[in-house]
C-alpha positions in Angstrom: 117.4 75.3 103.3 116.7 77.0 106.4 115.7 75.2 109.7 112.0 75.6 111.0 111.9 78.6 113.1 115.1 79.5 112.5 113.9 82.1 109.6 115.6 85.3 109.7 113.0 88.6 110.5 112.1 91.3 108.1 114.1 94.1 110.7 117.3 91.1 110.7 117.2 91.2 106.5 116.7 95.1 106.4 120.0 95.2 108.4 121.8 92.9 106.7 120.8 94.5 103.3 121.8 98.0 104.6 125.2 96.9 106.1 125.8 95.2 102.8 124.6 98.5 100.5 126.7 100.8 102.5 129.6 98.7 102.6 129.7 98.5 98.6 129.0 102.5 98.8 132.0 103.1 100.5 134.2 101.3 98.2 132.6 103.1 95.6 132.6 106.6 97.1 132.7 108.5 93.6 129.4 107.0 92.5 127.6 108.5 95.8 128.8 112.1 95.0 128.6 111.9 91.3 124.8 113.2 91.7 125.7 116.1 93.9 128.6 116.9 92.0 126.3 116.9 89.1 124.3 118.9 90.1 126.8 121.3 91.1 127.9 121.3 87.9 124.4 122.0 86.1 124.3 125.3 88.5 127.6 126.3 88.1 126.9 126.4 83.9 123.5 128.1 84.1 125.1 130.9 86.1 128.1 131.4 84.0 125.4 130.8 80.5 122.9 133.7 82.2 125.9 136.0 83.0 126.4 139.1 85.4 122.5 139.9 86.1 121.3 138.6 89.4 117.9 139.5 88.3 117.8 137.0 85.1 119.4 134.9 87.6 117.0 135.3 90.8 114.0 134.5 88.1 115.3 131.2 86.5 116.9 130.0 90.1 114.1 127.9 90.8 113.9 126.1 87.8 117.3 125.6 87.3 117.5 123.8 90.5 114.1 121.7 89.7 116.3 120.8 86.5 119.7 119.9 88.3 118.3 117.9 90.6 116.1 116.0 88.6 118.6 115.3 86.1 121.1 114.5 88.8 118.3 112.3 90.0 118.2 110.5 86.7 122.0 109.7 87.0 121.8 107.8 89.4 119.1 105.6 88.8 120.6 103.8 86.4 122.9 102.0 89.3 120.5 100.8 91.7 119.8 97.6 90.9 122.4 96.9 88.7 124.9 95.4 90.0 122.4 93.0 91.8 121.5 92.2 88.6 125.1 91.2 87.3 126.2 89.5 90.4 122.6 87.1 90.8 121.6 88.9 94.1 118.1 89.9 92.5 118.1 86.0 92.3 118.3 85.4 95.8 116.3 88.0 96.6 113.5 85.5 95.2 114.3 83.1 97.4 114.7 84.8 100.1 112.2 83.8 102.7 111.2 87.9 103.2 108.9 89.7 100.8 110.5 90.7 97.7 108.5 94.4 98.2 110.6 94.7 101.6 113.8 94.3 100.3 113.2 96.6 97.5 111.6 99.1 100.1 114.9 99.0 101.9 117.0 99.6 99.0 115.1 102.0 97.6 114.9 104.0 101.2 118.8 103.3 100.8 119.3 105.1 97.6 117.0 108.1 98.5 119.3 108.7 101.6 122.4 108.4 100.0 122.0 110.4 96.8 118.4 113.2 97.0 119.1 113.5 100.8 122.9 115.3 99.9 121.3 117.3 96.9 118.6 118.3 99.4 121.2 119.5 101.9 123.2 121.2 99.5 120.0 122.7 97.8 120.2 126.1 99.8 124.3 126.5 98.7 122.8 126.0 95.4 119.9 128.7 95.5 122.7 130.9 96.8 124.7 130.6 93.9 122.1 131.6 91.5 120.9 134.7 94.0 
C-alpha cells in the first residue's frame, strides 16, 4: 500500500510508463519498423504491379498510400496492449492509484509516435516512388 501523501502524480506515472515503453521498444527494435517497412513494401509492389507508366501511377498514388498506411497501421495494433496483457501489467494498471484513461492516453500517444509518426515522415519518399 502506498503511504498518505506519498501518491505518485499523473506527470511522475506518464514518465515512468514512457521510460518503461521505450525501453521494451528498443529491445524490440524490429517490431517498431515492421510498420514502415510494411508499408514500404505495399508501395514498392503496387509500382512494380502498375508497371512503366508514371501516369497510371501519378493517379493511383494517393490511394495506394491511404492503403499502405492504413494497413501498416493495422499491423501494429495488434501489439499494443499485448504484452501487458500476458505479463499482468493491465492488472496493475487497475490498481494503480492514477486514472486508468491516463495511462492508456500515454500509451496510446506512445504508439502513435513510434509507429504513424515514421510512416508520416517517410510518406513524401513514398509519394515519390509512385511519381
Amino acid at each position: 500500500m502506498i503511504a498518505p501523501g506519498t501518491e505518485p502524480g499523473l506527470w511522475q506515472t506518464a514518465g515512468a510508463l514512457l521510460k518503461r515503453d521505450l525501453r521494451l521498444l528498443w529491445r524490440r527494435r524490429g517490431d517498431a519498423l515492421q510498420p514502415l517497412l510494411f508499408a514500404v513494401l505495399v508501395v514498392v509492389l503496387f509500382a512494380l504491379a502498375q508497371g512503366r507508366e508514371p501516369q497510371l501511377l501519378a493517379a493511383t498514388a494517393g490511394a495506394v498510400l491511404w492503403l499502405a498506411v492504413l494497413l501498416a497501421g493495422q499491423l501494429s495494433l495488434d501489439s499494443l496492449f499485448r504484452s501487458d496483457a500476458e505479463d499482468g501489467s493491465l492488472e496493475q494498471w487497475l490498481l494503480a492509484p492514477v486514472p486508468l484513461a491516463w495511462l492508456v492516453l500515454v500509451r496510446v500517444l506512445l504508439h502513435w509516435a513510434t509507429t504513424a509518426l515514421p510512416l508520416i515522415v517517410a510518406s513524401p519518399l513514398l509519394a515519390e516512388m509512385l511519381h
